[in-house]
C-alpha positions as CSV (number, residue, x, y, z in Angstrom):
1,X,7.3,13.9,-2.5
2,X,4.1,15.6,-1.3
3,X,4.7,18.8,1.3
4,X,3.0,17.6,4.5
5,X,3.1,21.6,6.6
6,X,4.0,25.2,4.9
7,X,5.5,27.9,7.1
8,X,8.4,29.9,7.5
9,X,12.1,30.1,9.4
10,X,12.5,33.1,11.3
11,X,16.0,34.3,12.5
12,X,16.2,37.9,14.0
13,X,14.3,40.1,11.1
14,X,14.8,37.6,8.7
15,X,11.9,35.2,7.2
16,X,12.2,32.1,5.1
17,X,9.0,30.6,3.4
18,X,8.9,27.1,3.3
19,X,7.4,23.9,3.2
20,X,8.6,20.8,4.9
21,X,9.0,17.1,3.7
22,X,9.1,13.8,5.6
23,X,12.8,12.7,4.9
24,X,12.5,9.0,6.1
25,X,10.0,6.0,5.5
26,X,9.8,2.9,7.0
27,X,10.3,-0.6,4.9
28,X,9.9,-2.6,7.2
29,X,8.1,-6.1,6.3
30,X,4.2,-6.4,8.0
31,X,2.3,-9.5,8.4
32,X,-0.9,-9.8,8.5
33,X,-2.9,-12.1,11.3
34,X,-4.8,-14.6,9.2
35,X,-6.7,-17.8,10.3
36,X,-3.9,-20.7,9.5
37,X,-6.4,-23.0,7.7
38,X,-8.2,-20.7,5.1
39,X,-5.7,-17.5,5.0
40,X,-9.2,-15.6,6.0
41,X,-8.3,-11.8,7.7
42,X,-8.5,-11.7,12.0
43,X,-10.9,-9.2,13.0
44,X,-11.0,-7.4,16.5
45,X,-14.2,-5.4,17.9
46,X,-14.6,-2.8,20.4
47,X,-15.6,-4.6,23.7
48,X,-15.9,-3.0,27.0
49,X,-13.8,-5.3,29.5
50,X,-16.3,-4.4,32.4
51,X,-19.8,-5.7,31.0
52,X,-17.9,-7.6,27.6
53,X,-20.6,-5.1,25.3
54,X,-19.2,-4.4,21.9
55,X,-18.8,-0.7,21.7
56,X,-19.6,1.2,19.1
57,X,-17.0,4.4,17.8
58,X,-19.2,7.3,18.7
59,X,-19.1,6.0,22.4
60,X,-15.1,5.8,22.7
61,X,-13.6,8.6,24.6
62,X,-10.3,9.2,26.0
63,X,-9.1,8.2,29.3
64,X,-5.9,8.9,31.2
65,X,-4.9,6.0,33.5
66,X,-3.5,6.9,36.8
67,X,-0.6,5.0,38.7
68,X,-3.1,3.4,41.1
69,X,-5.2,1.8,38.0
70,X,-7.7,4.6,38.4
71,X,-9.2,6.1,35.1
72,X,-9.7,9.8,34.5
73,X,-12.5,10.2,31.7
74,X,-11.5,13.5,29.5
75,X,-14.1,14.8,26.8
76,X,-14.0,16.3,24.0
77,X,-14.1,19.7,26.2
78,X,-11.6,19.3,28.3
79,X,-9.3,18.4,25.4
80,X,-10.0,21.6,24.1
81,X,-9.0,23.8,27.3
82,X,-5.3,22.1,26.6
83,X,-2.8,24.3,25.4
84,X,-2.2,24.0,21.9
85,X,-0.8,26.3,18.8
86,X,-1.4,25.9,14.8
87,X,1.5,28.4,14.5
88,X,3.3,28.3,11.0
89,X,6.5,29.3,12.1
90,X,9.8,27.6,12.7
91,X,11.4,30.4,15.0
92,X,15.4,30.2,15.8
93,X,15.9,30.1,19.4
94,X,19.8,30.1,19.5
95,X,22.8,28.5,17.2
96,X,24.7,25.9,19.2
97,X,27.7,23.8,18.5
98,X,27.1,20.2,16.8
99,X,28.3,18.2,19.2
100,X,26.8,20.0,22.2
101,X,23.3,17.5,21.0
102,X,23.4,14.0,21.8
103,X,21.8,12.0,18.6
104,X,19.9,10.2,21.1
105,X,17.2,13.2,21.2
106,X,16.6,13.1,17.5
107,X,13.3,11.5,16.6
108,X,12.2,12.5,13.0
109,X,13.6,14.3,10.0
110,X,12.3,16.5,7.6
111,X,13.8,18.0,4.0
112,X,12.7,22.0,4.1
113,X,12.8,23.5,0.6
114,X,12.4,27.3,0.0
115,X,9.3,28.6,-1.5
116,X,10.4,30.7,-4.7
117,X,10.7,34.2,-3.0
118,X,12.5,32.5,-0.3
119,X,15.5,30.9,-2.2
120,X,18.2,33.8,-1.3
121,X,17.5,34.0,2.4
122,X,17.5,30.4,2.7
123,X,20.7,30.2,1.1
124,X,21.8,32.6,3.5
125,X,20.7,30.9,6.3
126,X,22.6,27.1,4.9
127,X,25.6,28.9,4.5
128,X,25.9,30.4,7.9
129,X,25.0,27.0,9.7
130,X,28.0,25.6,7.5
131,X,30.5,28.2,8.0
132,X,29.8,28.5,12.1
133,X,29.5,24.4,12.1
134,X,26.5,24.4,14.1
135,X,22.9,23.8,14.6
136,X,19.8,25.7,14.8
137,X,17.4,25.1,18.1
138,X,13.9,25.9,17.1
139,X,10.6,25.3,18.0
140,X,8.0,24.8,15.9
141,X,4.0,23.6,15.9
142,X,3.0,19.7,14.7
143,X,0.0,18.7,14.6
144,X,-0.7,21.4,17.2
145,X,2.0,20.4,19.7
146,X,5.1,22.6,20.3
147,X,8.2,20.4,19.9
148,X,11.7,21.2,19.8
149,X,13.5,20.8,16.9
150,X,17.2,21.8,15.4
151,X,18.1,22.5,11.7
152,X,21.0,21.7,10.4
153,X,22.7,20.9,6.9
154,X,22.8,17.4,4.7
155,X,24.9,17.0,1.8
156,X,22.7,15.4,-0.4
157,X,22.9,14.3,-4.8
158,X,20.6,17.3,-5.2
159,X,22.9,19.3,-3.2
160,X,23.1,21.0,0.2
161,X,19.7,20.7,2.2
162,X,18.5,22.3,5.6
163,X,17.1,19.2,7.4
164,X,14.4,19.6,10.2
165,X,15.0,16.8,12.5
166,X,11.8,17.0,16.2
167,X,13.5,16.0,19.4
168,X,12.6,14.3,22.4
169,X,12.0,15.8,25.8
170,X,15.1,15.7,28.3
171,X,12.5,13.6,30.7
172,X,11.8,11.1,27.6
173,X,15.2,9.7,27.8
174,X,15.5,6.6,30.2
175,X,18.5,6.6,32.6
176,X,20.2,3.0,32.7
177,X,19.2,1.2,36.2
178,X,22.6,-0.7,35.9
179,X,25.5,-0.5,36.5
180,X,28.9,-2.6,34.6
181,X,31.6,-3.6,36.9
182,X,34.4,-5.0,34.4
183,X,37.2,-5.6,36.7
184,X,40.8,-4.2,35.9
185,X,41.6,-4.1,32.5
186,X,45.4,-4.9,31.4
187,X,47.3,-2.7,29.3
188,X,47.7,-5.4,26.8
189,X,44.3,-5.8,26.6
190,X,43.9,-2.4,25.6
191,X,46.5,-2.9,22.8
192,X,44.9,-5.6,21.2
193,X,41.4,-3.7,21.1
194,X,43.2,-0.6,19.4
195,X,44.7,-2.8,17.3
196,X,41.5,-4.2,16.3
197,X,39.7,-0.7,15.6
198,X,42.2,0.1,13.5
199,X,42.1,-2.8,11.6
200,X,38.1,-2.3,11.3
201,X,39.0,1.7,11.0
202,X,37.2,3.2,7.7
203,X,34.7,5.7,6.1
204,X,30.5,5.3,6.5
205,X,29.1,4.4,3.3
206,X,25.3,3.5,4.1
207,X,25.1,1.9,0.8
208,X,27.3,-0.5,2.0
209,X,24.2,-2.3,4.3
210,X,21.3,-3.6,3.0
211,X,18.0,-5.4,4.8
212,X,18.6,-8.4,4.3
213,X,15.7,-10.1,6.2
214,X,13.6,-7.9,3.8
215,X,14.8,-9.5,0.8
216,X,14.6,-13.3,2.3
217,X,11.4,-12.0,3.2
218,X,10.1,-11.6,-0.4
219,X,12.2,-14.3,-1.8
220,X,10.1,-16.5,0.7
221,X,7.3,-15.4,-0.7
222,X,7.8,-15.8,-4.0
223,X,8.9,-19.4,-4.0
224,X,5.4,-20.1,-2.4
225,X,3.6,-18.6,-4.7
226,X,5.1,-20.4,-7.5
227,X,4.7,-23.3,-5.9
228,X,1.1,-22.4,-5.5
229,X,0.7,-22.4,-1.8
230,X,-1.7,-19.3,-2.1
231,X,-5.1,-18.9,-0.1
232,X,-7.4,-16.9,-1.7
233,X,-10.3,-15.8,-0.1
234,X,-13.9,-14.1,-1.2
235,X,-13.3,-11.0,1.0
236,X,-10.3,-10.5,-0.2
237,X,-9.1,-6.2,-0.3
238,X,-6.2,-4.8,-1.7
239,X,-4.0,-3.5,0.5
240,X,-1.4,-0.9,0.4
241,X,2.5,-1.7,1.1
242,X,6.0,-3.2,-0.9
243,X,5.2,-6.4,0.4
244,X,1.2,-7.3,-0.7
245,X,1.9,-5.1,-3.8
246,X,4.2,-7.7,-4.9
247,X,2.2,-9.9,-4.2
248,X,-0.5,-9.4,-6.5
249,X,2.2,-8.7,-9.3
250,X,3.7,-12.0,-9.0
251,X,0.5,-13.7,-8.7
252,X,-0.9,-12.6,-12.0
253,X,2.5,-13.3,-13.6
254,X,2.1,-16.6,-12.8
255,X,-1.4,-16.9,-13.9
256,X,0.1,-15.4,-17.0
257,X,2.8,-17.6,-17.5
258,X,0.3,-21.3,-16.5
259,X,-2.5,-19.8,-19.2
260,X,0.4,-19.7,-22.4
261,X,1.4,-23.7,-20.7
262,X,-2.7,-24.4,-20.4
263,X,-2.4,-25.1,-17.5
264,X,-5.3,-24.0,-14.9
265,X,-4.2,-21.2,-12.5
266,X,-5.1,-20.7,-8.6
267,X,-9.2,-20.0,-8.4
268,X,-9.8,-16.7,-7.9
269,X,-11.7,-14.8,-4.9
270,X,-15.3,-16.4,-5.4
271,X,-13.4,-19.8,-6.0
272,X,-14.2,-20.6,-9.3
273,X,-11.1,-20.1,-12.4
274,X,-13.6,-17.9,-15.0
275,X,-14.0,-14.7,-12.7
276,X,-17.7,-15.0,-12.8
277,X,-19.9,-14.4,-9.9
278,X,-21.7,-17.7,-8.9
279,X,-18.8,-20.0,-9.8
280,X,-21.5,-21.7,-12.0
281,X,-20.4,-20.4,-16.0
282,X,-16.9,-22.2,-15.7
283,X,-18.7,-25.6,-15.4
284,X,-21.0,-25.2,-17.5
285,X,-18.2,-24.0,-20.4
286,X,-15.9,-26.8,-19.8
287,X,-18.3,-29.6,-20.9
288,X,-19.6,-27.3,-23.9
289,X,-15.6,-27.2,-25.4
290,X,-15.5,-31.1,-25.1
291,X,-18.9,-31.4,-26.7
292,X,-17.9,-29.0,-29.2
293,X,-15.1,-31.1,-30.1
294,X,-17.0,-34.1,-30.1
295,X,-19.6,-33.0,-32.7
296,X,-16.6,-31.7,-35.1
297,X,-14.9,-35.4,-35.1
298,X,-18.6,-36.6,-35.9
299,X,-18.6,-34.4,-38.6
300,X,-15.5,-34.9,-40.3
301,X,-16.2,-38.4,-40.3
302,X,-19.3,-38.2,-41.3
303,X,-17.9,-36.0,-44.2
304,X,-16.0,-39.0,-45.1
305,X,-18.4,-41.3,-45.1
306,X,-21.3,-39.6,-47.2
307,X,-20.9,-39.6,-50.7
308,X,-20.3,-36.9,-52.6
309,X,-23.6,-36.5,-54.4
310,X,-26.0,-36.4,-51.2
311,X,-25.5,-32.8,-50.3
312,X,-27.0,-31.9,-54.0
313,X,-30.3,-34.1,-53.7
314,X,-31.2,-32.3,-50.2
315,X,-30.7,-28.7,-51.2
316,X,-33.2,-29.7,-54.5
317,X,-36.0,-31.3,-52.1
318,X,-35.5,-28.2,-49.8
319,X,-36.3,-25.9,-52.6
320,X,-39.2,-28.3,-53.7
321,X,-40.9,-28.0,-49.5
322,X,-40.7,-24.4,-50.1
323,X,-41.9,-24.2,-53.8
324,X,-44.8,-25.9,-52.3
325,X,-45.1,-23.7,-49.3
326,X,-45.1,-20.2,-51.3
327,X,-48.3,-20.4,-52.5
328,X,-50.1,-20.7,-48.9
329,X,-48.4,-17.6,-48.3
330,X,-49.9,-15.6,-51.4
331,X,-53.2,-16.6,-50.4
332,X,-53.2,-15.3,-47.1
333,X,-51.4,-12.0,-48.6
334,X,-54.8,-11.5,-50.7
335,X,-56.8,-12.1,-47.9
336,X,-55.7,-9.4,-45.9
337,X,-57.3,-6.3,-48.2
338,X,-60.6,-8.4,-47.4
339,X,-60.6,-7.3,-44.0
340,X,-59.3,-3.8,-44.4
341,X,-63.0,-3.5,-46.4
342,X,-64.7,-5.1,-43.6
343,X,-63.7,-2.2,-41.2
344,X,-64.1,0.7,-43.8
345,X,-67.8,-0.9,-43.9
346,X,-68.2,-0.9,-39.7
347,X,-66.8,2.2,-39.5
């Protein structure tokens, strides 16, 4: 893992360096929007919905819509009158009990580890939320906003960790505009539904649930690309993610596994199967194999054909052409001193 913010915990006089880790990530399976018929990527542009002008980025700026529809315009100025903080502290703000904090107002977590000349007073501080079973109300500066946070202990493989998990303002949690009218419910009713949580009574074990829709997900995807239902396309990009990265690793596996059958695999971005980048080498090689092959049948039947003997009689009147040849050559060798004369003369 890769520390996203470095600060420090501060209780009363103590001070504990550290730096702070995103505990969570998100698998959850994205599509791309593609066109249906050639798998090509859907792009969107900038346009103003007053004059229907594509704008370009340096012209975007920030507006806050009002209730009405009206829109307030804020620049780049007015931004930066805001209050804001780039403080690098986490500061204790009280220690409350556990169940005093509805989950509902947790939003994100975060791992804190200790920098090295921390690693004592963090243990101090772990212990103490263990021992007085509660949690931590802080606040603390991301991405210069002050949020609210609490710490509080995980048990984890690599042991006990002091998690860091933001929380939601009181006024961001919706109220319920409805109301349940269940009638009157019978005391046998009641028995049977305790009956039933006991039955379904037992101990969390998150390993116990998986995504399943993930999995059908890739297995989907798989079984299509072995069946070769695959669009490629000449602006194609790799992409980050689980889901594309698999992609590509099955698809060259299966290009693998059709080139030791020789068989052809899917074309590849520029449409042809060679890799080459006017699609014009791979039919021009194909032909030269089968004409390759052609002239070695020729030969070995020729081979069978000629007799023996021939091969001698044209290697002798070979040598004869250039016995009769070598000559021409000499004379033009003497020649040559001739002229150097010439010039030694001129000169």
């Amino acid at each position: 893992m890769r520390a996203i913010w470095k600060g420090a915990v501060s209780f009363g006089l103590v001070s504990v360096p550290v730096k702070l880790y995103s505990a969570t990530e998100s698998h959850d399976v994205s599509f791309r929007q593609v066109h249906a018929s050639d798998g090509g990527r859907i792009k969107y542009q900038r346009v103003c919905a007053i004059d229907g002008e594509e704008v370009a980025y340096a012209d975007i700026a920030k507006g806050y819509e009002t209730e009405d529809g009206e829109m307030v315009i804020l620049t780049d100025d007015d931004l930066a009158d805001l209050p804001s903080t780039s403080s690098r502290e986490i500061a204790v703000e009280k220690f409350v009990p556990t169940d005093q904090i509805d989950p509902m107002l947790f939003e994100k977590s975060y791992y804190l580890e200790p920098e090295k000349t921390g690693a004592k007073p963090y243990a101090l501080l772990r212990q103490a939320l263990l021992d007085a079973d509660r949690m931590a109300v802080v606040t603390v500066a991301l991405r210069q906003r002050t949020s609210v946070a609490v710490l509080r202990v995980r048990s984890t493989e690599a042991g006990d960790v002091i998690v860091m998990q933001t929380m939601m303002w009181p006024d961001e949690i919706r109220t319920p505009d409805f109301s349940i009218e269940a009638g009157e419910v019978k005391d046998s009713e009641v028995k049977m539904a305790t009956m039933l949580v006991d039955t379904l009574a037992g101990d969390f074990d998150a390993t116990e649930f998986e995504d399943d829709y993930a999995g059908a997900v890739e297995a989907l995807v798989k079984a299509k690309i072995e069946g070769g239902e695959i669009k490629r396309t000449p602006t194609s990009t790799k992409s980050s993610g689980e889901v594309v990265d698999l992609l590509a690793a099955l698809q060259r596996s299966v290009k693998a596994a059709q080139s030791a059958r020789g068989e052809s695999g899917p074309e590849d971005e520029d449409g042809d199967e060679d890799g080459d980048e006017d699609g014009d080498d791979a039919a021009d090689e194909k032909p030269a194999k089968k004409a390759t092959t052609k002239k070695s049948t020729a030969k070995k039947s020729a081979a069978k054909k000629a007799p023996a003997k021939k091969a001698p009689a044209k290697k002798a009147t070979a040598k004869k052409a250039a016995a009769k040849k070598a000559p021409a050559k000499k004379a033009t060798a003497k020649k040559a001193p001739a002229k150097k004369s010439a010039a030694k003369k001129a000169s």
